[in-house]
N, CA, C and O atoms as a Maestro MAE file, in Angstrom:
{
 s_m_m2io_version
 :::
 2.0.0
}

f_m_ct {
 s_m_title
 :::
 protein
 m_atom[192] {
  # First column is atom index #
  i_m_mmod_type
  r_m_x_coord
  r_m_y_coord
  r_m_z_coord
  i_m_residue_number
  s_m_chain_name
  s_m_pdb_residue_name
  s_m_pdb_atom_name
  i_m_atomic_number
  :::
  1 25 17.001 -34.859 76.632 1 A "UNK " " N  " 7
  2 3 17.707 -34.985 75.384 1 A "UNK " " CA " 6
  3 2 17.550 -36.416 74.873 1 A "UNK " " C  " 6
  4 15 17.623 -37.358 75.662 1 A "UNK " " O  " 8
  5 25 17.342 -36.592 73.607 2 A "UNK " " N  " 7
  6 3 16.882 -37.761 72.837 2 A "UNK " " CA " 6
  7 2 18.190 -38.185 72.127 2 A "UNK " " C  " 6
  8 15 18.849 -37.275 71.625 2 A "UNK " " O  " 8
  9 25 18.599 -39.322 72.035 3 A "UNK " " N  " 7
  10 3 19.660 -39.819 71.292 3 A "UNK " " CA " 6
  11 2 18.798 -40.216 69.325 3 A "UNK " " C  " 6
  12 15 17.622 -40.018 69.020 3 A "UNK " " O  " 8
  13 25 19.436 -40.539 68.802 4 A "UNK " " N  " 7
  14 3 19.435 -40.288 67.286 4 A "UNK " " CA " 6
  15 2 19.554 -42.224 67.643 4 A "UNK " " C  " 6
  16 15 20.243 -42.859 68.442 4 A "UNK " " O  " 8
  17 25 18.599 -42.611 66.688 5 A "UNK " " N  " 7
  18 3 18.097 -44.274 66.364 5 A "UNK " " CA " 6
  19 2 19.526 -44.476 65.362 5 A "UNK " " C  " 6
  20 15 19.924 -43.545 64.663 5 A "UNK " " O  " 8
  21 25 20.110 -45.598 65.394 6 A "UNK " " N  " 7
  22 3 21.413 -46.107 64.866 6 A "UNK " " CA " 6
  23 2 20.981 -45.791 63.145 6 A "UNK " " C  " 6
  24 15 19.821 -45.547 62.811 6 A "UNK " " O  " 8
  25 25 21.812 -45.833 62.445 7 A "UNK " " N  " 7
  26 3 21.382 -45.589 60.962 7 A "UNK " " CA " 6
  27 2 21.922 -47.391 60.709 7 A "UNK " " C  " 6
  28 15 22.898 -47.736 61.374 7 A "UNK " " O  " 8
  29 25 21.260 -48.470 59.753 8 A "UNK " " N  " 7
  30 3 21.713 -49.976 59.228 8 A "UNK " " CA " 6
  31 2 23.322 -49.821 58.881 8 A "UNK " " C  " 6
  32 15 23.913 -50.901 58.873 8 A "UNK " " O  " 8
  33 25 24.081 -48.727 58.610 9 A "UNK " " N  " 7
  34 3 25.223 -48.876 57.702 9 A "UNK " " CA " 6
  35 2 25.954 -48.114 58.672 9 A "UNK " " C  " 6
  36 15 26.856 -47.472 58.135 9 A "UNK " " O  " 8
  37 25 25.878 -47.955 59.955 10 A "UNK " " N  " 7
  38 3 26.673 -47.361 61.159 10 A "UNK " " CA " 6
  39 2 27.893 -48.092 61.144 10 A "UNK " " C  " 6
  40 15 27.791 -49.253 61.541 10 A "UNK " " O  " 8
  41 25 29.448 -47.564 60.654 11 A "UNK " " N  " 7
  42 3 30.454 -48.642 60.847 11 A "UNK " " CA " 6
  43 2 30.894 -49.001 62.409 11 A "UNK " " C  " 6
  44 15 30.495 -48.340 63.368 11 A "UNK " " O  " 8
  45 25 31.530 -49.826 62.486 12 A "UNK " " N  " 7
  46 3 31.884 -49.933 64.267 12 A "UNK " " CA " 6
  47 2 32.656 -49.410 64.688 12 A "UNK " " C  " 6
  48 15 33.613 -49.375 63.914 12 A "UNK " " O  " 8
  49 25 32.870 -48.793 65.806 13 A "UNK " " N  " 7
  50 3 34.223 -48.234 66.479 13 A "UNK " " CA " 6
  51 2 35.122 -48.316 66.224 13 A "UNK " " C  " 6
  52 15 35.783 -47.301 66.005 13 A "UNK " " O  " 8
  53 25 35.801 -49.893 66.075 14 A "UNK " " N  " 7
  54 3 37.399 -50.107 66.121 14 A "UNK " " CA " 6
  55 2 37.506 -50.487 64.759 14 A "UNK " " C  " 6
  56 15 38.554 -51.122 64.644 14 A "UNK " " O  " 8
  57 25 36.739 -50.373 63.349 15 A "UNK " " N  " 7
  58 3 37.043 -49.876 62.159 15 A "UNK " " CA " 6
  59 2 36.695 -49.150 61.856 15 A "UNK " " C  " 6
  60 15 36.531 -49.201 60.637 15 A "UNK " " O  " 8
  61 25 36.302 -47.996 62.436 16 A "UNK " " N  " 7
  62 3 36.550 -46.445 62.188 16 A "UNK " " CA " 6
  63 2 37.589 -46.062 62.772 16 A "UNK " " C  " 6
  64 15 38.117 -45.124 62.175 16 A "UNK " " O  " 8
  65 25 38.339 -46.517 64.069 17 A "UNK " " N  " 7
  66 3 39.464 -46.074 64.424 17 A "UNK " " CA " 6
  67 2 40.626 -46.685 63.438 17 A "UNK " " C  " 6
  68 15 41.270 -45.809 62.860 17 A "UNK " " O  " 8
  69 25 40.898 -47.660 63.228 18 A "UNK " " N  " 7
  70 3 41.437 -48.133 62.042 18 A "UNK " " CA " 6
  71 2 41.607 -47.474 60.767 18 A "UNK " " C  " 6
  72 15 42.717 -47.339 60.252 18 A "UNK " " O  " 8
  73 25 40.592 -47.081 60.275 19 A "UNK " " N  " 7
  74 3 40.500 -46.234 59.260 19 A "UNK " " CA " 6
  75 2 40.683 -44.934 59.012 19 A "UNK " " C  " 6
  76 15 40.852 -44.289 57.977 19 A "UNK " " O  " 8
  77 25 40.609 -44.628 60.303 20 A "UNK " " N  " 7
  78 3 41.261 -43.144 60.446 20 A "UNK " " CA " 6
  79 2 42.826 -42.982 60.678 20 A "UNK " " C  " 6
  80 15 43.502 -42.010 60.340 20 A "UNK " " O  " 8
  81 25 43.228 -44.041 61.274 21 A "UNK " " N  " 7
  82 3 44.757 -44.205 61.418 21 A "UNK " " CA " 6
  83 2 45.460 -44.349 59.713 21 A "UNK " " C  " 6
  84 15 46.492 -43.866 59.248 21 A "UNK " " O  " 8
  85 25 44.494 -45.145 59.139 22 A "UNK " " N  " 7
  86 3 45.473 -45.396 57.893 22 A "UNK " " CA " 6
  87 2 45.446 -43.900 56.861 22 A "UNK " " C  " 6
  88 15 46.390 -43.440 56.219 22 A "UNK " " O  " 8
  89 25 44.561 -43.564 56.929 23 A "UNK " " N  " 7
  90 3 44.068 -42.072 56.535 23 A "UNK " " CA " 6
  91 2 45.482 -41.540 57.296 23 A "UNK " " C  " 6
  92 15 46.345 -41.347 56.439 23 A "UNK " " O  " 8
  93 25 45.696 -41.411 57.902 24 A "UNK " " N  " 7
  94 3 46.499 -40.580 58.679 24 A "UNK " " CA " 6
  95 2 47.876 -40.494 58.240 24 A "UNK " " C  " 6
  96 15 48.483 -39.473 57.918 24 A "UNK " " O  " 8
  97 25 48.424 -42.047 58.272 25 A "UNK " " N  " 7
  98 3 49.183 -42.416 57.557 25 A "UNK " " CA " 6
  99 2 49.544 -42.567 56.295 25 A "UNK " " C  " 6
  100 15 50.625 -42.685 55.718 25 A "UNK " " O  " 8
  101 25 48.076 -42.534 55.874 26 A "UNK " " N  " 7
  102 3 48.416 -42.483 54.288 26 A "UNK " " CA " 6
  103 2 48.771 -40.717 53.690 26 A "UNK " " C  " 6
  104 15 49.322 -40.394 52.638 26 A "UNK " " O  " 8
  105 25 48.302 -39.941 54.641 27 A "UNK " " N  " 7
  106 3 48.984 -38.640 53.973 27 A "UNK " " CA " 6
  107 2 50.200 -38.069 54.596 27 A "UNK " " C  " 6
  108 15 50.970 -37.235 54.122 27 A "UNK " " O  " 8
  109 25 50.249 -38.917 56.221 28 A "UNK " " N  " 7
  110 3 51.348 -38.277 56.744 28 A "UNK " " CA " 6
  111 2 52.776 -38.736 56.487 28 A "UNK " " C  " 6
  112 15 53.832 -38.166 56.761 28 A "UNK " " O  " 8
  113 25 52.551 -39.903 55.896 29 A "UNK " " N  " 7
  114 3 54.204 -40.519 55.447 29 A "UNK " " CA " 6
  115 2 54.726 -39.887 54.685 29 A "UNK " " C  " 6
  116 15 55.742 -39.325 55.097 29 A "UNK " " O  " 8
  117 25 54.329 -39.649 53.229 30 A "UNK " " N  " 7
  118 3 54.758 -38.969 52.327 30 A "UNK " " CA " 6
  119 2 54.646 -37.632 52.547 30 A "UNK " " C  " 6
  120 15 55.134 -36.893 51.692 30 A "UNK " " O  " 8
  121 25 53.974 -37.020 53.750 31 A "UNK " " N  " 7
  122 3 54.510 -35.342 53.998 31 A "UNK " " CA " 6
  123 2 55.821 -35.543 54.514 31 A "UNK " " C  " 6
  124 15 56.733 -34.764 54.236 31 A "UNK " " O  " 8
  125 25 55.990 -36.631 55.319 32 A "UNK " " N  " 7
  126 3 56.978 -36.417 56.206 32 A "UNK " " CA " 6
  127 2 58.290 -36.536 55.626 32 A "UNK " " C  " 6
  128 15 59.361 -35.959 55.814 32 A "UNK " " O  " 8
  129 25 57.895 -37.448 54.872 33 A "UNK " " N  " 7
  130 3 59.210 -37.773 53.968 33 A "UNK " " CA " 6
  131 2 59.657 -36.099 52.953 33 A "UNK " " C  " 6
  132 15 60.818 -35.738 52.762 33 A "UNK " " O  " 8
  133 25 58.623 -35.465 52.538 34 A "UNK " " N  " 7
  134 3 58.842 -34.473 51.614 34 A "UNK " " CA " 6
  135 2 59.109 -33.353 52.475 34 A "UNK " " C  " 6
  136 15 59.434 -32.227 52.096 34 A "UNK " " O  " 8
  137 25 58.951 -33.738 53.656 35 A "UNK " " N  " 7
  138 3 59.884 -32.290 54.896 35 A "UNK " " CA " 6
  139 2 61.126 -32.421 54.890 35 A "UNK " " C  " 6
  140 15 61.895 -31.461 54.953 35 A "UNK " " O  " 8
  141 25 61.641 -34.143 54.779 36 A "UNK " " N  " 7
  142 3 62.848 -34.807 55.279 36 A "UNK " " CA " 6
  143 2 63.306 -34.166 54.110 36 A "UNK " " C  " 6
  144 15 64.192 -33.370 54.420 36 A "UNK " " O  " 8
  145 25 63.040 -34.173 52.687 37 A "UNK " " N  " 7
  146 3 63.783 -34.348 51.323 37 A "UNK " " CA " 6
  147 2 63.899 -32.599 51.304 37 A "UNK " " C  " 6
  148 15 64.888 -32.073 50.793 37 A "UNK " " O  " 8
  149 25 63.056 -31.969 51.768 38 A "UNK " " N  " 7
  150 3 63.296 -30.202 51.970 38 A "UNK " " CA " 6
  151 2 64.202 -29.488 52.831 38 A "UNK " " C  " 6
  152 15 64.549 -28.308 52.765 38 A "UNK " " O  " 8
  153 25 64.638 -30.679 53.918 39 A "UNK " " N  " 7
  154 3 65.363 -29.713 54.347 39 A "UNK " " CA " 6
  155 2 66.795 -30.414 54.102 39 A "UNK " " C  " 6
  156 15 67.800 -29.704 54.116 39 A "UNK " " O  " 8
  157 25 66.912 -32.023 53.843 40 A "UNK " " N  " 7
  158 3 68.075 -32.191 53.560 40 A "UNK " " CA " 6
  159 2 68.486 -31.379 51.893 40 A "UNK " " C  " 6
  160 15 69.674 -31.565 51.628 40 A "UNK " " O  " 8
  161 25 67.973 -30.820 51.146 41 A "UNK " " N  " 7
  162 3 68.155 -30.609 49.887 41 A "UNK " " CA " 6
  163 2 68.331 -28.949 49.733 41 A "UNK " " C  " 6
  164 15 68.942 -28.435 48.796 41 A "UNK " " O  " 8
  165 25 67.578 -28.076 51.001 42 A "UNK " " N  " 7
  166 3 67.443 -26.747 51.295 42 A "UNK " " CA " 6
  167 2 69.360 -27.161 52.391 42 A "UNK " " C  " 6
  168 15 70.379 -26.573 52.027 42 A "UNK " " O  " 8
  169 25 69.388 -27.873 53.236 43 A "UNK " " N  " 7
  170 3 70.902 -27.595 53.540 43 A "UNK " " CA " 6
  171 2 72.026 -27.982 52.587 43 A "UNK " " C  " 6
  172 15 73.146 -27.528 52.823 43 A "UNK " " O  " 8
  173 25 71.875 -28.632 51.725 44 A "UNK " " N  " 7
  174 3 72.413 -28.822 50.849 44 A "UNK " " CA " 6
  175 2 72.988 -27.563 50.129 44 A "UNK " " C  " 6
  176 15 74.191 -27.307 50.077 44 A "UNK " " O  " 8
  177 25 71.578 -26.487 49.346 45 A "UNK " " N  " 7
  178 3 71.746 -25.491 49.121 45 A "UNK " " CA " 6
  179 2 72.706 -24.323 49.418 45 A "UNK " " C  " 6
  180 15 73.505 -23.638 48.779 45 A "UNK " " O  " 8
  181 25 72.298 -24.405 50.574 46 A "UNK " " N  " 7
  182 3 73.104 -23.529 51.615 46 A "UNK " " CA " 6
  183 2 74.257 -23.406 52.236 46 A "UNK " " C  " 6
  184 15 74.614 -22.400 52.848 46 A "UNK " " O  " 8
  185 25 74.899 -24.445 52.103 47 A "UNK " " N  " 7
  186 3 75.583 -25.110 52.800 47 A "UNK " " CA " 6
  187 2 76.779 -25.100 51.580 47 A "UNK " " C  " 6
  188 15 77.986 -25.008 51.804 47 A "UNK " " O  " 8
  189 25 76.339 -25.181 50.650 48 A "UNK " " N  " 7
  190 3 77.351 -25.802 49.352 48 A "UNK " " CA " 6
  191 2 77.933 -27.129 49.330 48 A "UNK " " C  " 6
  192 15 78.631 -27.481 48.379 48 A "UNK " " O  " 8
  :::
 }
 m_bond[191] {
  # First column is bond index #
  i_m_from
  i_m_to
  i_m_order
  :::
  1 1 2 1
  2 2 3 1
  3 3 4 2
  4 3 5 1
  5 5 6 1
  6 6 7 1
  7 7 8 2
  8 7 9 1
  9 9 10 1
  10 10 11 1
  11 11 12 2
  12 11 13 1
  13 13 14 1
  14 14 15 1
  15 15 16 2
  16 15 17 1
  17 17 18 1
  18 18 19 1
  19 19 20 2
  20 19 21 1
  21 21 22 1
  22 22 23 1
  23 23 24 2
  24 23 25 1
  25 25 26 1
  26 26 27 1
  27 27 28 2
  28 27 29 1
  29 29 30 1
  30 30 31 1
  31 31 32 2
  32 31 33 1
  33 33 34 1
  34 34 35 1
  35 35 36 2
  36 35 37 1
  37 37 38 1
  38 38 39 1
  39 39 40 2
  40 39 41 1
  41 41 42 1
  42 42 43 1
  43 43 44 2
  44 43 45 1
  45 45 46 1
  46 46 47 1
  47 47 48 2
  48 47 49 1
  49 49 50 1
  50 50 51 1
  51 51 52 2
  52 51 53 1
  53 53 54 1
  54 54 55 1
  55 55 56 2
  56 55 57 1
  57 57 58 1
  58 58 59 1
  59 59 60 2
  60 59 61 1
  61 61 62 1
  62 62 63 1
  63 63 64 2
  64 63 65 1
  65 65 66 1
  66 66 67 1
  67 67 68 2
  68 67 69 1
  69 69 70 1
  70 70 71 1
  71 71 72 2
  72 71 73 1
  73 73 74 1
  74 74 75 1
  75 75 76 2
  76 75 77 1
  77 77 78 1
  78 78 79 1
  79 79 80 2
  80 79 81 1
  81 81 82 1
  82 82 83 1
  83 83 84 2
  84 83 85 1
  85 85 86 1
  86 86 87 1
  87 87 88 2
  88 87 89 1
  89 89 90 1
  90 90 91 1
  91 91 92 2
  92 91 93 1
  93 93 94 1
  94 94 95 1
  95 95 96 2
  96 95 97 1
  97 97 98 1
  98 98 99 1
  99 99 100 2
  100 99 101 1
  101 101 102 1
  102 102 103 1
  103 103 104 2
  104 103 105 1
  105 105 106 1
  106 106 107 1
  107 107 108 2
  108 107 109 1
  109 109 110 1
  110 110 111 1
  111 111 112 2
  112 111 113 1
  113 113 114 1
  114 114 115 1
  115 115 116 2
  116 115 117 1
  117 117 118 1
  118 118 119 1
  119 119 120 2
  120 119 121 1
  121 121 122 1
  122 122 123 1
  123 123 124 2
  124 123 125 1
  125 125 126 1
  126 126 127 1
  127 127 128 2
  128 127 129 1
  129 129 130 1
  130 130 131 1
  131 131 132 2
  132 131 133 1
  133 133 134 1
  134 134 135 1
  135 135 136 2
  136 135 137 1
  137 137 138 1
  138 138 139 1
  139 139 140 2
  140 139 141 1
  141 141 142 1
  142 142 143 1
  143 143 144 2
  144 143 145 1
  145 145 146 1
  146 146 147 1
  147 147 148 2
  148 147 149 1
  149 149 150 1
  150 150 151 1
  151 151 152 2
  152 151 153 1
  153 153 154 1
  154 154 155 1
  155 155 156 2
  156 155 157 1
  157 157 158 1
  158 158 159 1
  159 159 160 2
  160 159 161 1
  161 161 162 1
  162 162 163 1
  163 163 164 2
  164 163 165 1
  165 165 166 1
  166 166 167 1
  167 167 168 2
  168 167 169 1
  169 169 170 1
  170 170 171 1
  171 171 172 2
  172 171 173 1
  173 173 174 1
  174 174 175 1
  175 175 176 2
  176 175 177 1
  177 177 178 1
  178 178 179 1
  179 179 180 2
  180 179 181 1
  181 181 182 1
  182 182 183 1
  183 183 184 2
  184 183 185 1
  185 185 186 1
  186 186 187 1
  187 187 188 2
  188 187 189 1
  189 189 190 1
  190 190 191 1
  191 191 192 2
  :::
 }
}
């Protein structure tokens, strides 16, 4: 088995891991927050 020759614009490891974290964060905060605001607002509902 032959490995694949580096491509010039290969980013490095630990800013691709970086970048995937903020990715991560950048969609998971504001889900999380809009779970928080669903269910405090759904017990709200319910609750009277």
């Amino acid at each position: 088995m032959t490995t694949a020759p580096e491509s010039g614009n290969a980013v490095p490891e630990s800013r691709r891991t970086a970048l995937t974290v903020f990715a991560w964060l950048w969609v998971g905060v504001p889900l999380a927050y809009g779970l928080y605001e669903l269910v405090r607002k759904a017990t709200q509902l319910f609750t009277g």
